[in-house]
C-alpha positions as CSV (number, residue, x, y, z in Angstrom):
1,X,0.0,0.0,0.0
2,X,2.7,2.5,0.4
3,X,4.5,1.6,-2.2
4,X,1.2,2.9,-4.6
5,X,1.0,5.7,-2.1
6,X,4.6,6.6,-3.1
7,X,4.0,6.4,-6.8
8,X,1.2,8.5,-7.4
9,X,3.0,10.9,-5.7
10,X,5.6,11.2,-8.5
11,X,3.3,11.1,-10.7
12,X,2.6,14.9,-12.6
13,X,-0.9,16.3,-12.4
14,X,-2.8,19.1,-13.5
15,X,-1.8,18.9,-17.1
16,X,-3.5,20.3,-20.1
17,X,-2.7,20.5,-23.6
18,X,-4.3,23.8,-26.0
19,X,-4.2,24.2,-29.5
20,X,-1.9,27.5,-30.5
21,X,-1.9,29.3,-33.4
22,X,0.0,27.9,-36.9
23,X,-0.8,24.1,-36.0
24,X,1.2,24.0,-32.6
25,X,0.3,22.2,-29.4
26,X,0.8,24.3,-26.1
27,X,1.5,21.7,-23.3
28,X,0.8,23.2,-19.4
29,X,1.4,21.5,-16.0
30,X,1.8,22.5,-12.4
31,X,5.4,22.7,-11.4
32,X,7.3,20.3,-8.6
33,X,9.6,21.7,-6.5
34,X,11.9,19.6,-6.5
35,X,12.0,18.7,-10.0
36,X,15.6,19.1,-12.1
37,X,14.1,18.6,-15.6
38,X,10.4,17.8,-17.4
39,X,10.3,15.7,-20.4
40,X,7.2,15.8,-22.8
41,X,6.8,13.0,-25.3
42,X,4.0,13.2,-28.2
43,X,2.8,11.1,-30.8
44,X,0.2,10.6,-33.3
45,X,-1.2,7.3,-31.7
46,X,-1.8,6.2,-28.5
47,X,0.8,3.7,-27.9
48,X,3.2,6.0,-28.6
49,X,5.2,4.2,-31.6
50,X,7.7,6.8,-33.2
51,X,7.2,9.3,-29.6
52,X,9.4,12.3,-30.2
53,X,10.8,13.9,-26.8
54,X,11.3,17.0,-26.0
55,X,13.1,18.5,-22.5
56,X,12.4,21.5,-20.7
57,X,14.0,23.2,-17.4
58,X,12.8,23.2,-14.0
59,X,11.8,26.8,-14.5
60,X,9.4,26.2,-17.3
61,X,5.9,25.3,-16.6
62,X,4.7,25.4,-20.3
63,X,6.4,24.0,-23.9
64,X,5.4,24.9,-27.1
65,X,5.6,21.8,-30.3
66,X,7.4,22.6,-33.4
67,X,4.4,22.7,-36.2
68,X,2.2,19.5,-36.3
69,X,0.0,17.6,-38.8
70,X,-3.9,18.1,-39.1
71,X,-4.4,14.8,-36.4
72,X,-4.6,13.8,-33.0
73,X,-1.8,13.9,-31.0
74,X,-1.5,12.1,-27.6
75,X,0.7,13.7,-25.1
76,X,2.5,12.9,-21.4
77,X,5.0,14.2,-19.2
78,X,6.9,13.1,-16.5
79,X,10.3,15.1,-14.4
80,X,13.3,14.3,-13.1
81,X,14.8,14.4,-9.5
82,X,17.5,14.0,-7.1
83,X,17.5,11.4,-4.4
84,X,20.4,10.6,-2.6
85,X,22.2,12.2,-5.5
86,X,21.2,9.9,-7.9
87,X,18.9,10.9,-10.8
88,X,15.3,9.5,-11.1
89,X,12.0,9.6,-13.1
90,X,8.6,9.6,-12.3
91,X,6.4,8.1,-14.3
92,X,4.5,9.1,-17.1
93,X,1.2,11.1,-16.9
94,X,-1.8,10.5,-18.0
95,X,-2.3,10.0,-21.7
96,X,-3.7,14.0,-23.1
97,X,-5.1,14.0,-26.4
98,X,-5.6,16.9,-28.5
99,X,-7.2,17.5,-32.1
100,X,-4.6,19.6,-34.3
101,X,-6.7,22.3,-36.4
């Protein structure tokens, strides 16, 4: 039991993914504090086959896609930490899904 307790813990919430001008995908989420590094990953299905990557600092709390197809686009996002001095992930989010216009 405290092992689940522990991992939805680490796990990012509040996330939510916008449509931007010229075909982009905005992707928001509620900062940690002790977070080093967020990674986003986003593909056009849902398993996440071909998943492109991107990083962002521990002082953003928003990322912005290079231009995208007219499709649906699943996103997550998980961060990195320090514990003990050893680095660590959480684990992904939840799966967001957005409709590229």
């Amino acid at each position: 039991v405290m092992f689940s307790i522990f991992i939805t813990f680490l796990i990012l919430t509040n996330i939510r993914v916008k449509n931007t001008s010229g075909r982009r995908a905005a992707v928001l989420w509620k900062k940690k504090t002790y977070a080093t590094t967020y990674q986003v990953k986003y593909a056009a299905n849902p398993s996440f086959n071909k998943a492109r990557k991107v990083s962002a600092n521990k002082k953003n709390s928003r990322l912005t896609t290079k231009k995208l197809k007219k499709k649906t686009y699943y996103f997550q996002i998980r961060y990195s930490y320090k514990k003990g001095g050893v680095k660590s992930w959480s684990a992904w989010s939840k799966v967001k899904k957005i409709k590229i216009r």
